[in-house]
C-alpha positions in Angstrom: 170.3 -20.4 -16.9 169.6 -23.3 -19.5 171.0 -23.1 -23.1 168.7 -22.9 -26.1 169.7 -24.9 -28.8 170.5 -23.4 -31.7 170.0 -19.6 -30.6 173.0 -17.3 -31.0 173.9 -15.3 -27.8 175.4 -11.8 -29.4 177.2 -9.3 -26.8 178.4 -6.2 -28.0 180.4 -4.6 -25.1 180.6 -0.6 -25.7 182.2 2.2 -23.9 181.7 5.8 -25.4 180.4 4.2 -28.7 177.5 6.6 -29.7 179.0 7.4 -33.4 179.1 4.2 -34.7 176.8 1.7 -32.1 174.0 2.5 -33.7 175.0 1.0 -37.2 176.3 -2.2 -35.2 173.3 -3.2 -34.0 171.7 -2.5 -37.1 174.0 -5.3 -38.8 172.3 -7.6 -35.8 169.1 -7.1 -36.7 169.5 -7.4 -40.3 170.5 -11.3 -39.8 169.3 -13.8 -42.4 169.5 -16.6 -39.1 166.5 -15.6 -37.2 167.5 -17.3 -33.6 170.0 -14.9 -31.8 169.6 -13.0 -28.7 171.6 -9.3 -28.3 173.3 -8.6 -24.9 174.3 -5.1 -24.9 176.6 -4.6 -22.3 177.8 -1.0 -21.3 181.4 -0.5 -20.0 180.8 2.6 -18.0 180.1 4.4 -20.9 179.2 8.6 -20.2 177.9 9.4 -23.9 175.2 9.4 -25.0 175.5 5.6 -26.6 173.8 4.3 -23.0 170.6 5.8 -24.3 171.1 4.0 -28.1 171.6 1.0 -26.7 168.2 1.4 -24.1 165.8 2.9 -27.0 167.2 -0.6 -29.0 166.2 -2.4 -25.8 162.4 -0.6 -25.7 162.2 -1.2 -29.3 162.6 -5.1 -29.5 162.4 -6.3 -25.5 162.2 -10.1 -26.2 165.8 -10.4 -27.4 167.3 -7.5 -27.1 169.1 -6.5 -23.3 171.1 -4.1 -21.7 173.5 -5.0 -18.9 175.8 -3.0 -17.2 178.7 -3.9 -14.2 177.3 -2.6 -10.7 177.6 1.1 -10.0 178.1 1.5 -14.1 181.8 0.8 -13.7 184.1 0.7 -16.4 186.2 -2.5 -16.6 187.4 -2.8 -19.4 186.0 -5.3 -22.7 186.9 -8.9 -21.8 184.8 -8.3 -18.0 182.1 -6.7 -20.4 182.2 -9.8 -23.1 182.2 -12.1 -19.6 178.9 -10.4 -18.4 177.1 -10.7 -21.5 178.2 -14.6 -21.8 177.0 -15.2 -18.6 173.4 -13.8 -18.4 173.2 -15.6 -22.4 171.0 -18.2 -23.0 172.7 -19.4 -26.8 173.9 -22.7 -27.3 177.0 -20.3 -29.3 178.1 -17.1 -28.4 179.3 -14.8 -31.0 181.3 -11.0 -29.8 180.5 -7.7 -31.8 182.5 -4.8 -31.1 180.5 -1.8 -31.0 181.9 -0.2 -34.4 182.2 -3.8 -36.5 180.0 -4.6 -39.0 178.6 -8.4 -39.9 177.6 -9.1 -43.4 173.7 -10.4 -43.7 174.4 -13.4 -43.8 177.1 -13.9 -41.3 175.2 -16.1 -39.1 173.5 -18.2 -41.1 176.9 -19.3 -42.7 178.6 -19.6 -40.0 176.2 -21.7 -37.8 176.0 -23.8 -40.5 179.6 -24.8 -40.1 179.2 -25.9 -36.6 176.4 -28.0 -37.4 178.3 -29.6 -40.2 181.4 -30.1 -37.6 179.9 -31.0 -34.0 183.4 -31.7 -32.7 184.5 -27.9 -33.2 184.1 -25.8 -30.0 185.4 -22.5 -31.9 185.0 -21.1 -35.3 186.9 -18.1 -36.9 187.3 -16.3 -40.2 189.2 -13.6 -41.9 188.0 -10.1 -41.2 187.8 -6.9 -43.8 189.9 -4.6 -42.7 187.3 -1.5 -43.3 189.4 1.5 -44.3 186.7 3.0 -47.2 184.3 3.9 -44.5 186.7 7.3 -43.8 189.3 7.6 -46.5 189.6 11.4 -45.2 191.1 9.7 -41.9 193.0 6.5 -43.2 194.6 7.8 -46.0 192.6 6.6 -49.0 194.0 3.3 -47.7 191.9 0.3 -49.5 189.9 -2.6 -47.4 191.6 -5.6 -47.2 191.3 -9.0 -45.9 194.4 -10.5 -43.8 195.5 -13.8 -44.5 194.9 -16.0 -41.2 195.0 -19.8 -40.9 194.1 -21.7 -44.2 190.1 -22.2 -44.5 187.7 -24.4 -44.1 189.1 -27.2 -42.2 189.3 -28.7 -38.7 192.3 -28.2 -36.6 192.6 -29.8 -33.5 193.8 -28.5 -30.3 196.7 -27.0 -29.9 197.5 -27.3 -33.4 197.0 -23.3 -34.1 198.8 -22.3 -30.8 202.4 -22.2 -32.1 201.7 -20.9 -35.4 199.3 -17.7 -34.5 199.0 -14.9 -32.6 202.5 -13.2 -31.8 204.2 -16.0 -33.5 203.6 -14.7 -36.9 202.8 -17.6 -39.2 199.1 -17.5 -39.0 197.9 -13.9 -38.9 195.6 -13.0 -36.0 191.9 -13.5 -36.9 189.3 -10.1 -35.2 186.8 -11.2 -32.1 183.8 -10.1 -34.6 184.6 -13.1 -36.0 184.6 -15.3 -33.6 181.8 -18.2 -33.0 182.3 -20.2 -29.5 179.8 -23.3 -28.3 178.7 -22.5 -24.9 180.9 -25.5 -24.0 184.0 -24.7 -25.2 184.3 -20.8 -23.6 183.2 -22.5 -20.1 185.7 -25.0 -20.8 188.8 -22.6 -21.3 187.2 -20.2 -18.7 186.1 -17.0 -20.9 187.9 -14.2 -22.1 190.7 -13.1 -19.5 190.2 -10.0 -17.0 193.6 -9.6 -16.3 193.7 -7.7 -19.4 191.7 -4.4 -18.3 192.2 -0.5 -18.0 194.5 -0.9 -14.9 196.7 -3.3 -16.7 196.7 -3.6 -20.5 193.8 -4.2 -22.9 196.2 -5.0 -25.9 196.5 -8.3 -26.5 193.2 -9.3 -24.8 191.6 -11.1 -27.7 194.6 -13.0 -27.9 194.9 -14.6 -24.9 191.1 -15.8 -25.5 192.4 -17.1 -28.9 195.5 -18.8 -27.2 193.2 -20.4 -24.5 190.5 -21.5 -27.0 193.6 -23.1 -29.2 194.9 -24.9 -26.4 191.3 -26.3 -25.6 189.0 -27.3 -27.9 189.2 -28.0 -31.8 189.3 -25.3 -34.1 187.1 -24.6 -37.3 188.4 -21.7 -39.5 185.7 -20.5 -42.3 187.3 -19.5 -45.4 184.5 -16.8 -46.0 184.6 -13.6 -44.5 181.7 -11.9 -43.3 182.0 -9.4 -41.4 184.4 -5.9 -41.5 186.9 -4.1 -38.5 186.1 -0.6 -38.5 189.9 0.8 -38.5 188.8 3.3 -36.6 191.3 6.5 -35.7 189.2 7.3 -32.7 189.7 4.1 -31.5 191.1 3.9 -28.2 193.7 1.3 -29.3 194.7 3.1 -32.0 195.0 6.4 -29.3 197.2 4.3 -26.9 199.4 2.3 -29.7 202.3 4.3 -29.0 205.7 1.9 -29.1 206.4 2.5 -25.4 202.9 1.1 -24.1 202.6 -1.4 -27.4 206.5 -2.8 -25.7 204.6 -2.5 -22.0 201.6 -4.4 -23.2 203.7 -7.3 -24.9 206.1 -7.6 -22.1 202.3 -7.9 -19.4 201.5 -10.7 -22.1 204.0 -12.7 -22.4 204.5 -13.1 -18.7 200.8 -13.8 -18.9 201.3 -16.3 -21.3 204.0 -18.1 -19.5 202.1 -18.4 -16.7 199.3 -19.8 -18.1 201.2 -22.4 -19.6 202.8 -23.4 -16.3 199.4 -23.6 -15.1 198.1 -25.6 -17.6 201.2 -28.2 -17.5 201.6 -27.4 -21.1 204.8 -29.5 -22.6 204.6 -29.4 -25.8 208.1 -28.5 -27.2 206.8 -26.5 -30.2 205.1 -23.8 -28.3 207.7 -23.2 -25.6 210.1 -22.8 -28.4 208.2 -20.2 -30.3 207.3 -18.3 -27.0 210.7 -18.0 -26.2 211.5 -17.2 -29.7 209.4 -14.2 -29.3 210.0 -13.1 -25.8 213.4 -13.5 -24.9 214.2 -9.4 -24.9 211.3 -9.1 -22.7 213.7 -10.3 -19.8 215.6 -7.0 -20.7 214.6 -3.4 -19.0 211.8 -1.9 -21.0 213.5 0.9 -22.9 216.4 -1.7 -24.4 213.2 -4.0 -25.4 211.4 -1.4 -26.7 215.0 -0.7 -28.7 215.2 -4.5 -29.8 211.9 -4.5 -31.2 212.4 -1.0 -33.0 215.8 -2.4 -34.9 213.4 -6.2 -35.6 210.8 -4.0 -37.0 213.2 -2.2 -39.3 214.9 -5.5 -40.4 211.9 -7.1 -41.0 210.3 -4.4 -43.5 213.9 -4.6 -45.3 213.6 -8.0 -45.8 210.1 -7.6 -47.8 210.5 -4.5 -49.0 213.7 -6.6 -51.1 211.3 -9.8 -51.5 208.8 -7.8 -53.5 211.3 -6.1 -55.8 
């Protein structure tokens, strides 16, 4: 299939998402940057969201499409983001998940970034953390906009890789922010499928931000534009219980390692802070799950003293 310059291949990959697809798409549509293309990809989804996303697809049928894995299996969001990438046509790809929200002018910005820097393969931003949309649920908890890596500048690969992610220098920026040349997610071979409902889907965007860091040069907007539905009927936030959150990070980490090995990675700085992070993941699960517990604990001490 040959790329389009300048057209913006969106996928938003949904599974059970009828409450809140509806309103995702919307923030598509309402685009100041006219050139994109939606791939609506359904993960196997038995709600009633399959018929939102095909009534979009009758509605504007020259750039809106729905795709689905065969016999409308459900494999989890990095095999649905890797569907919709592959039947694209953009010269970038950008990922929505299917209760985010992009600002107006989200694409217009941020395409205008990778024009101004040709040698970036990957963008990324900070994300609002969107609380206000059910304060009944969260808690009254206010919006807010994690720090990530500092904006708008270049970093070249694998500048990022030791200081992000699980590493905790660099805060972890959301896949709805994400902007990727067609190039550079061939390049570090897509989003990872390893990470699906028979393994672990925590930590999946991750490992695509690990492999993109490793890979290709990375430009980090310092606007945000776009807002993470924290979302209490999220499956992530259903399945974040300590046990599977210590199961997930101990499947990642070996992950990682081997990726590295595979890659011929040396540089001294990364092995250093992976095995900073996963040394008790050599230990049985319930003392690792322990370990962390007691780091947690220190750790909210520490800055619960640092901002008296």
């Amino acid at each position: 299939m040959g790329e389009i310059k300048g057209l913006v291949s969106v996928t938003i990959p949904f599974y059970n998402a009828e409450r809140f697809l509806g309103e995702t798409i919307e923030s598509v549509l309402a685009q100041n940057y006219a050139a994109w293309e939606l791939l609506l990809v359904d993960d196997g989804s038995i709600d009633g969201s399959t018929k939102i996303a095909q009534s979009y697809v009758g509605r504007h049928p020259d750039r809106i499409f729905y795709l689905e894995h065969e016999g409308h299996c459900n494999l989890g969001v990095n095999a649905a983001r890797n569907l919709g990438a592959r039947n694209s046509r953009g010269e970038f790809l950008a990922f929505l998940d299917s209760d985010d929200v992009w600002v107006r002018k989200k694409l217009e910005v941020h395409v205008a970034s990778m024009i101004e820097h040709p040698e970036a393969g990957f963008l990324i931003g900070p994300t609002e953390y969107w609380y206000e949309w059910d304060p009944e649920g969260n808690g009254n908890r206010k919006n807010e906009v994690p720090a990530i890596a500092p904006g708008n500048r270049l970093y070249p690969p694998p500048a990022l890789l030791a200081k992000t992610v699980t590493f905790g220098k660099y805060g972890v920026p959301c896949p709805c922010s994400f902007l990727v040349r067609r190039w550079a997610f061939e390049r570090a071979g897509g989003f990872d499928e390893e990470f699906n409902p028979s393994t672990f889907q925590h930590f999946e965007d991750g490992a695509f931000l690990l492999k993109m860091y490793l890979h290709v040069s990375v430009y980090v907007s310092g606007t945000c534009l776009d807002k993470n539905r924290c979302n209490r009927f999220s499956m992530t936030r259903q399945a974040a219980t300590i046990r599977n959150f210590e199961a997930a990070r101990r499947f990642f980490f070996r992950w990682l390692a081997n990726y590295l090995h595979k890659e011929e990675v040396a540089d001294r700085e990364i092995w250093r802070a992976v095995r900073k992070e996963s040394w008790f993941y050599c230990l049985p699960l319930p003392v690792a799950a322990l370990a962390r517990r007691v780091q947690w604990r220190i750790a909210r001490g520490f800055a619960k003293e640092g901002s008296s």
